[in-house]
C-alpha positions in Angstrom: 17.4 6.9 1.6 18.1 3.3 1.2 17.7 1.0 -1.7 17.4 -1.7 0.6 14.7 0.2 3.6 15.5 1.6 6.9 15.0 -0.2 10.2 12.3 1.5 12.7 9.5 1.3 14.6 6.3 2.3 14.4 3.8 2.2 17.5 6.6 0.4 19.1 6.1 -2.7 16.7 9.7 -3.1 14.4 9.1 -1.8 10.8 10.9 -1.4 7.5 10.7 2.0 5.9 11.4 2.0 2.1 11.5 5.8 0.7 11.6 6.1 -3.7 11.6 9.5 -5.0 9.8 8.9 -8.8 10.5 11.2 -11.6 6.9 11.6 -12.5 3.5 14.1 -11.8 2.3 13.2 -8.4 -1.5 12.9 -10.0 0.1 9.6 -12.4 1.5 8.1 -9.2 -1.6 8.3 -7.4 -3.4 6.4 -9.9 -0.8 4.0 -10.2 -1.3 3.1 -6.4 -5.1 4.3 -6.5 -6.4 2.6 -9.1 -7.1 -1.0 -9.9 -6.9 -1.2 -13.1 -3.1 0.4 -13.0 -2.2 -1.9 -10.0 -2.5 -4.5 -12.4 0.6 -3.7 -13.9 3.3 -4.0 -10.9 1.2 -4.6 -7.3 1.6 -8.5 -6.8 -2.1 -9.2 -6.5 -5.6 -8.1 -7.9 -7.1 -5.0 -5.5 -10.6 -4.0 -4.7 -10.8 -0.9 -3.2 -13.0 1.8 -2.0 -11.0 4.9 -1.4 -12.6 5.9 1.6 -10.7 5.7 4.8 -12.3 2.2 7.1 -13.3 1.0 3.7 -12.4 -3.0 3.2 -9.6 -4.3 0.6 -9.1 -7.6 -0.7 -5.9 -8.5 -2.3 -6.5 -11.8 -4.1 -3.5 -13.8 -5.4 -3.5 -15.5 -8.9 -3.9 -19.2 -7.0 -6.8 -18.5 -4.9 -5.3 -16.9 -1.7 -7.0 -14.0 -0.4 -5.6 -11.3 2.2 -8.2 -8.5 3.7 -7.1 -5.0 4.4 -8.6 -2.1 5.3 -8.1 1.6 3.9 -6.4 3.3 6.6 -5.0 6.8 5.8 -6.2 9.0 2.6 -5.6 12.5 1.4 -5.5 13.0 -2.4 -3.1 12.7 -4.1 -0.9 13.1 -1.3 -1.4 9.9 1.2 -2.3 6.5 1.0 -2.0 4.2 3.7 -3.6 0.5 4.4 -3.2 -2.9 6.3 -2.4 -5.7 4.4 -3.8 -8.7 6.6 -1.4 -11.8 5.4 -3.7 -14.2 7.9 -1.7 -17.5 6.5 1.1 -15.8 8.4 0.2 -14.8 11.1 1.4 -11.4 10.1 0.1 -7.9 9.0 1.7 -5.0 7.3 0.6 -1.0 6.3 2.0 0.2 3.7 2.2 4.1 3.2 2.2 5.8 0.1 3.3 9.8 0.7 4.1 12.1 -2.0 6.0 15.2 -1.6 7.1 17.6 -4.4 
């Protein structure tokens, strides 16, 4: 485990894989990352979600920007995974949430 993420690849696209291990219950950590309203409070942007796997997100930024996403991977409380769609650059990312413990 690296503070600073692990260089991979994933489907053969380069990739960055960040690993934390949390000393909390893995039901408070889902919610942190699950629920909006909790989100608030570190992820860098609003979230709407629908946690059902295809489901849309939107991630809207304080200034007006808006990125789309879609709900990916979900298995309570265990797995969360998404695409963040950052269109102004030409980039996407999918973050993975898995807990273990």
């Amino acid at each position: 485990m690296s503070e600073h993420g692990t260089y991979t690849t994933d489907d053969g696209r380069p990739a960055v894989r960040f690993e934390r291990r949390l000393g909390h219950p893995v039901d408070a950590v889902w919610r942190t990352v699950t629920d909006p309203a909790e989100l608030r409070h570190w992820f860098p942007t609003s979230v709407e979600l629908e946690l059902r796997v295809g489901a849309p997100m939107r991630f809207a930024h304080g200034d007006g920007e808006v990125f789309e996403g879609e709900l990916r991977e979900l298995d309570p409380p265990r797995r969360l995974a998404f695409l963040w769609a950052a269109t102004c650059c030409g980039s996407s990312s999918s973050p993975t949430a898995t807990a273990r413990g």
